[in-house]
C-alpha positions as CSV (number, residue, x, y, z in Angstrom):
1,X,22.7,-20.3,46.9
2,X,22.5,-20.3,43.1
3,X,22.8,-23.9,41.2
4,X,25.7,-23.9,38.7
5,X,23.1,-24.1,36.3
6,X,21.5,-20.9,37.0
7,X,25.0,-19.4,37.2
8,X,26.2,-20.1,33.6
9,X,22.6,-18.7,32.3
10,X,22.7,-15.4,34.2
11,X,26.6,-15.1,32.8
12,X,25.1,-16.3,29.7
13,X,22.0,-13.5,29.4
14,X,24.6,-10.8,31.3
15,X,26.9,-11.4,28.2
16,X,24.2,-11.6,25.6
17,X,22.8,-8.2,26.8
18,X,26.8,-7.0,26.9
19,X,26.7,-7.8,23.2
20,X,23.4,-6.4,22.3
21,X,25.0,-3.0,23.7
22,X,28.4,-3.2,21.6
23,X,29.3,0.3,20.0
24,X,28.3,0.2,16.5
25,X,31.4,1.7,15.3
26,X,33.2,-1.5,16.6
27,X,30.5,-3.6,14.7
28,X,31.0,-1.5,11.6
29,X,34.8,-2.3,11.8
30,X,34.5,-6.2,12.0
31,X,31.5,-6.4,8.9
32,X,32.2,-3.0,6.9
33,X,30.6,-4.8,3.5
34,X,27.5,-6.0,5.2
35,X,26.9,-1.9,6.4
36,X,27.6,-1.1,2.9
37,X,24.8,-2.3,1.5
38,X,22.7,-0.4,3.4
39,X,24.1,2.7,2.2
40,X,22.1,3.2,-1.2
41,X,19.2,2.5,0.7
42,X,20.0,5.3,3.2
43,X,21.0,7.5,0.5
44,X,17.5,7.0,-1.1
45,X,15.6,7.4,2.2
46,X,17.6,10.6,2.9
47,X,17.5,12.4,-0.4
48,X,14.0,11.5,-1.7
49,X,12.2,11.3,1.7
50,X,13.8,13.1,4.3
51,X,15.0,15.9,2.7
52,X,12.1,17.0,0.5
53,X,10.7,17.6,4.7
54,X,12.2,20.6,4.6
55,X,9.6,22.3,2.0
56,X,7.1,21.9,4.5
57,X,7.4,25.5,5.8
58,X,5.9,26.2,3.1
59,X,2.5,25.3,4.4
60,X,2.7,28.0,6.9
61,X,3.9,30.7,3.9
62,X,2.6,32.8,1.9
63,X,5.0,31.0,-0.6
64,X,6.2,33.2,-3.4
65,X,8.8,31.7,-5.9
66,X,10.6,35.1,-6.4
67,X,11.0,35.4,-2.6
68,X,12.0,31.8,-2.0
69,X,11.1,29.7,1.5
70,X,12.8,32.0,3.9
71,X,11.3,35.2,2.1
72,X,8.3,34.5,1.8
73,X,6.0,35.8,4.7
74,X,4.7,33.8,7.5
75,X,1.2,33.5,7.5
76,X,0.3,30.6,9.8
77,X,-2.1,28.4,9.9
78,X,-4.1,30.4,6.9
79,X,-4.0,27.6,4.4
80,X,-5.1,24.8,7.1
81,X,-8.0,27.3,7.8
82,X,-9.0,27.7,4.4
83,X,-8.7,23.6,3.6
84,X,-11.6,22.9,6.7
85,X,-13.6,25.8,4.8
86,X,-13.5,24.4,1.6
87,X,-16.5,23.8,-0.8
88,X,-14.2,20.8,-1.9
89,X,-13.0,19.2,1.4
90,X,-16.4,16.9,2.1
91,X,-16.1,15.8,-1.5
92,X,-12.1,14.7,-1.9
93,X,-12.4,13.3,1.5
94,X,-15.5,11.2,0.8
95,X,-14.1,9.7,-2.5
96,X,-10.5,9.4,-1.4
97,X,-11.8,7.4,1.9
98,X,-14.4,5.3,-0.4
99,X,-11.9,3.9,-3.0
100,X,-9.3,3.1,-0.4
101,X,-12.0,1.4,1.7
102,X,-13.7,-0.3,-1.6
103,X,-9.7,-1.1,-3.0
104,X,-9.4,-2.8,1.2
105,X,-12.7,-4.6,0.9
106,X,-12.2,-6.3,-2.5
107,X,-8.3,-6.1,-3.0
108,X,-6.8,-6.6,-0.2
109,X,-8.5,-10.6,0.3
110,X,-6.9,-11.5,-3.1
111,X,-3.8,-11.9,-3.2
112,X,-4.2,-13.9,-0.2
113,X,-6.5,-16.4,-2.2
114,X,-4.1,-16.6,-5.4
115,X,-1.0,-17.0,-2.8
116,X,-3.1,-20.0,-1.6
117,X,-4.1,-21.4,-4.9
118,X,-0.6,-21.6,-6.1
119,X,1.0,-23.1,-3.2
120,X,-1.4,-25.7,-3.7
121,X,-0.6,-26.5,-7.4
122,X,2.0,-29.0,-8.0
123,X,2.8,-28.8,-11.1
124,X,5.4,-26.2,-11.6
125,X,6.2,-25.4,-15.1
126,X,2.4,-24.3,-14.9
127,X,3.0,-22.4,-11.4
128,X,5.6,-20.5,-13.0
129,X,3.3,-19.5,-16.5
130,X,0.4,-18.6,-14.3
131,X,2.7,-16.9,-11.5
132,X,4.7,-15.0,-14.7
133,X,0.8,-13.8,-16.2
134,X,0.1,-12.5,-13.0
135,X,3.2,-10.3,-12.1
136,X,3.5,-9.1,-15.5
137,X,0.7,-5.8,-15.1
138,X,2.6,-4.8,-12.7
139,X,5.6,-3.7,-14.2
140,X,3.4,-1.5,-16.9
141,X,2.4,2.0,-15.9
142,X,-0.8,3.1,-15.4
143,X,-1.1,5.0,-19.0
144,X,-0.2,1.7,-20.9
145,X,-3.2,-0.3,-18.9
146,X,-5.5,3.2,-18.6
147,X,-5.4,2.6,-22.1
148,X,-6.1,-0.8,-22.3
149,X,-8.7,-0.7,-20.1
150,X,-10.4,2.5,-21.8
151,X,-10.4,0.2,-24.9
152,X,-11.8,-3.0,-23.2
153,X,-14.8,-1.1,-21.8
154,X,-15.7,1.1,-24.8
155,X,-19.0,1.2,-25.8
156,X,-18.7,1.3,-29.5
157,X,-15.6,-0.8,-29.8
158,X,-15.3,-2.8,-26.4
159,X,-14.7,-6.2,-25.8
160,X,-17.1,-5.9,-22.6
161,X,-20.0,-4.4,-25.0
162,X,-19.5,-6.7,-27.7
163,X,-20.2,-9.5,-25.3
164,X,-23.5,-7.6,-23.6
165,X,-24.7,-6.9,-27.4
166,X,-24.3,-10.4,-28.5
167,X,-26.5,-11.5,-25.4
168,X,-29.0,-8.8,-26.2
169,X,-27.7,-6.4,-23.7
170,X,-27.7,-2.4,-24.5
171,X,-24.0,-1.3,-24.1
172,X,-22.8,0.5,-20.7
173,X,-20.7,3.5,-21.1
174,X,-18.6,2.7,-17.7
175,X,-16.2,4.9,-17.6
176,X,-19.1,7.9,-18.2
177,X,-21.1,6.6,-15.2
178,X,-20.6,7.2,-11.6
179,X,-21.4,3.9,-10.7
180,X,-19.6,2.3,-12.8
181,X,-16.3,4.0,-12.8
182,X,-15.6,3.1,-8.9
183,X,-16.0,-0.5,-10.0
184,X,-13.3,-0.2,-13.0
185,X,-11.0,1.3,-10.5
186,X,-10.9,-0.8,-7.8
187,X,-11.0,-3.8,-10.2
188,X,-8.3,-2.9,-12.5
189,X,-6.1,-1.7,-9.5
190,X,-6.7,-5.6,-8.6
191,X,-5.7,-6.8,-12.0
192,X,-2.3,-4.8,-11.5
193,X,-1.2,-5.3,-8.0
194,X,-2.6,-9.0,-7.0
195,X,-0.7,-10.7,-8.4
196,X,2.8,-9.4,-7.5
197,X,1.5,-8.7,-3.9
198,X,1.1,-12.6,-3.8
199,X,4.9,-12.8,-3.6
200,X,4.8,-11.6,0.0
201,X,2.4,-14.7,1.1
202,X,3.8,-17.4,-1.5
203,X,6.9,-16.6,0.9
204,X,5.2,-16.8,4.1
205,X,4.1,-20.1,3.2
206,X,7.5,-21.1,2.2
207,X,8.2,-21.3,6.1
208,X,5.5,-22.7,7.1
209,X,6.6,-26.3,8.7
210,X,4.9,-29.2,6.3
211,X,4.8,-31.3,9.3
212,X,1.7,-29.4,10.2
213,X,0.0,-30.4,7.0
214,X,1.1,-33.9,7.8
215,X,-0.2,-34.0,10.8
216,X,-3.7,-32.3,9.3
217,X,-3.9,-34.9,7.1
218,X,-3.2,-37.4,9.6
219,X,-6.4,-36.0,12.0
220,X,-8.4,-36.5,8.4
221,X,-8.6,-32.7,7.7
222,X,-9.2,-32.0,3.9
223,X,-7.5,-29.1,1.8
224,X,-9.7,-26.4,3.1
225,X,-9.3,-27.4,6.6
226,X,-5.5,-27.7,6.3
227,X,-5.9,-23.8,4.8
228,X,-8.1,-22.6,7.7
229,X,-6.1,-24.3,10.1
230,X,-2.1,-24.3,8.9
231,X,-1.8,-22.3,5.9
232,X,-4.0,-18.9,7.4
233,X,-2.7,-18.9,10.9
234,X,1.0,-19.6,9.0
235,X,0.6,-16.1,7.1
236,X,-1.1,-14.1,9.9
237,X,1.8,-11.7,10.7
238,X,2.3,-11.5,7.4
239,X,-1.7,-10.3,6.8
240,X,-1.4,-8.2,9.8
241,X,1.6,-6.3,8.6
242,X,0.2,-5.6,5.2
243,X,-3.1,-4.6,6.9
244,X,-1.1,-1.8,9.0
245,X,0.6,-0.9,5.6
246,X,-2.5,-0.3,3.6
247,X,-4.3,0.9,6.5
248,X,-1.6,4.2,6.4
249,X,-2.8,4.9,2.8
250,X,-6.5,5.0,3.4
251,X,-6.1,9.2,3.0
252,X,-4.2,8.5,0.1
253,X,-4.6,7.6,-3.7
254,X,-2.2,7.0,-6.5
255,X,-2.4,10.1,-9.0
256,X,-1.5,7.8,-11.5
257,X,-4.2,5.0,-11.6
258,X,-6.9,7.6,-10.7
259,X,-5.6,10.3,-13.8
260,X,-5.4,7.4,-16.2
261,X,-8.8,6.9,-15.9
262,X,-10.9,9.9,-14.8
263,X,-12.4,11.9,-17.3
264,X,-14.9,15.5,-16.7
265,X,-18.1,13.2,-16.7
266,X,-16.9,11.1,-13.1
267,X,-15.5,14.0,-11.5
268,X,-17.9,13.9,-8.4
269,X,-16.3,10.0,-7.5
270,X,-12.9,10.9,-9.0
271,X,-11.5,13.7,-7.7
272,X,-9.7,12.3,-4.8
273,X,-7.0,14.8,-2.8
274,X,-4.0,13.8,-5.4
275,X,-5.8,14.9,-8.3
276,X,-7.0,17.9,-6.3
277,X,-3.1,18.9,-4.9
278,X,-2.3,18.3,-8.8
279,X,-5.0,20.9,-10.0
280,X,-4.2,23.5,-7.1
281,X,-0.9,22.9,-7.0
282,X,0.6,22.8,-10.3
283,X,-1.7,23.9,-12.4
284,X,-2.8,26.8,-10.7
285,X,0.3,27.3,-8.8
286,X,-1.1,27.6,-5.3
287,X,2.3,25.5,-3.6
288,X,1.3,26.7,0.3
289,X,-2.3,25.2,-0.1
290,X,-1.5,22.1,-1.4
291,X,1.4,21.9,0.8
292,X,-1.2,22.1,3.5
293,X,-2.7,19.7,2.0
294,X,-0.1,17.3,1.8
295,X,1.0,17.7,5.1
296,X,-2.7,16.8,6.5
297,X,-2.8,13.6,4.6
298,X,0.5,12.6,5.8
299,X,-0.4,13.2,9.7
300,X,-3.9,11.1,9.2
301,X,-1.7,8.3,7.4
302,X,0.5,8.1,10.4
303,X,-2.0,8.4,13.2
304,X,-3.6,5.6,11.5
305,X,-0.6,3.2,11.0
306,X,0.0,3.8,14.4
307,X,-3.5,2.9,15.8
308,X,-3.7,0.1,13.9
309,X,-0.4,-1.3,14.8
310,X,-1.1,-0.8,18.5
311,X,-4.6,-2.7,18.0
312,X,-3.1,-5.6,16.0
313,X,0.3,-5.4,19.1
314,X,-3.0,-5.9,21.7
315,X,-4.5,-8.5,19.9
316,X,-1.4,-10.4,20.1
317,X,0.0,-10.3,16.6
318,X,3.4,-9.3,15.5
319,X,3.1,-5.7,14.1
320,X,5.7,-3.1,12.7
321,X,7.3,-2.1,16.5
């Protein structure tokens, strides 16, 4: 016979579970303003992400624009055909793959460094200043720091040569070079998105119980040990979360950053599938191709969100589902 107890928790869970499975039209009733706000992000989801889904046909079209979607005629899986026979494929694919994995081995560690190093300053007029330096690239479009970086790294009138030729150094054209140019754009896609990305972690550690520092300090463990042992574990999820994130753009590259910089002379390391879908696409007008395209790099990006997720789930971390 079940103890009282046990009793009021299985009416307890039985009720719980009850509650978990009330209509949401009743819970729209009783908090109507709370469901509104999720309306403009709905809208935006629907109009700009959803939506645009229906222009994928044209990846299996002949696509014409005086015919229109439905007119044009059905050619099937032509364009797919044509992409794994490309001259072009190995080469868009290798770079693409190679900045994303270069931008995940060098970018992707710090912001989780400069998240650490400012939760550990103190004093916070200079925490703000140095947290206000860092966000600000990020709200300046790629043409604006293009640009600046461009002018940095000249060779006749760079800061960056100006220093090599005062040291005795012959100046590097780096944004003619194929070696160098990978380097500018990983580096200067750090020097944008680091520091606003350390938002994300500064608030991660925000949580983290400072009785677990306290009680570091108390075992005698120093400031790195106190990071390695409550701060990182602290911000894990967090990591692992942004790992499956970035991990679903690995087939992907920002036109932007990559156009701002590229130039005919690095074409063979920048010529990634964004810039390719731009040229064959709307300069040359071939939509069905590209579409193609498009629609292959979406399907890689979410077979590899979901295969990361699942590997970080069976490791034990808290992933996106």
């Amino acid at each position: 016979m079940l103890s009282q107890p046990a009793v009021d928790a299985g009416s307890h869970g039985r009720a719980k579970l009850k509650a978990s499975r009330r209509p949401i039209w009743r819970d729209l009733k009783r908090r109507p303003f709370l469901y509104m706000l999720l309306v403009p992000v709905i809208a935006y989801f629907v109009i700009f992400k959803y939506f645009p889904l229906y222009g994928e046909i044209i990846a299996f079209k002949n696509f014409r624009l005086a015919d229109g979607i439905w007119g044009s005629k059905w050619v099937g899986l032509e364009h797919f055909n044509r992409l794994l026979h490309s001259s072009d494929l190995f080469k868009i694919v290798r770079n693409t793959l190679l900045l994303n994995l270069y931008g995940l081995c060098f970018g992707f560690p710090v912001p989780i460094i400069l998240a650490i190093m400012l939760n550990e300053v103190r004093v916070e007029w200079y925490k703000r200043v140095v947290q206000n330096l860092l966000y600000l690239p990020h709200f300046l479009s790629w043409i604006i720091l293009g640009t600046i970086v461009i002018g940095l790294l000249s060779p006749s009138s760079g800061f960056i040569n100006f220093v090599l030729k005062a040291f005795g150094l012959d100046p590097i054209y780096f944004m003619g070079n194929t070696f160098w140019w990978p380097l500018v754009y990983v580096f200067s896609g750090i020097w944008r998105d680091a520091g606003f990305s350390t938002i994300l972690y500064l608030a991660a550690m925000a949580s983290i119980d400072p009785h677990l520092y306290e009680a570091a300090r108390i075992d005698g463990g120093g400031k790195l040990r106190q990071i390695w042992h409550v701060t990182l574990p602290g911000i894990r999820s967090t990591i692992a979360l942004l790992l499956v994130l970035q991990m679903g753009r690995m087939f992907d590259v920002g036109f932007e950053h990559v156009w701002a910089l590229t130039n005919p002379m690095v074409t063979s390391v920048s010529d990634v599938m964004s810039t390719y879908i731009y040229r064959l696409g709307l300069v040359n007008l071939q939509y069905s191709y590209t579409t193609a395209i498009g629609l292959v790099q979406s399907l890689v990006g979410l077979v590899l969100v979901l295969t990361v997720n699942r590997i970080i789930r069976a490791m034990g971390e808290r992933a996106l589902w």
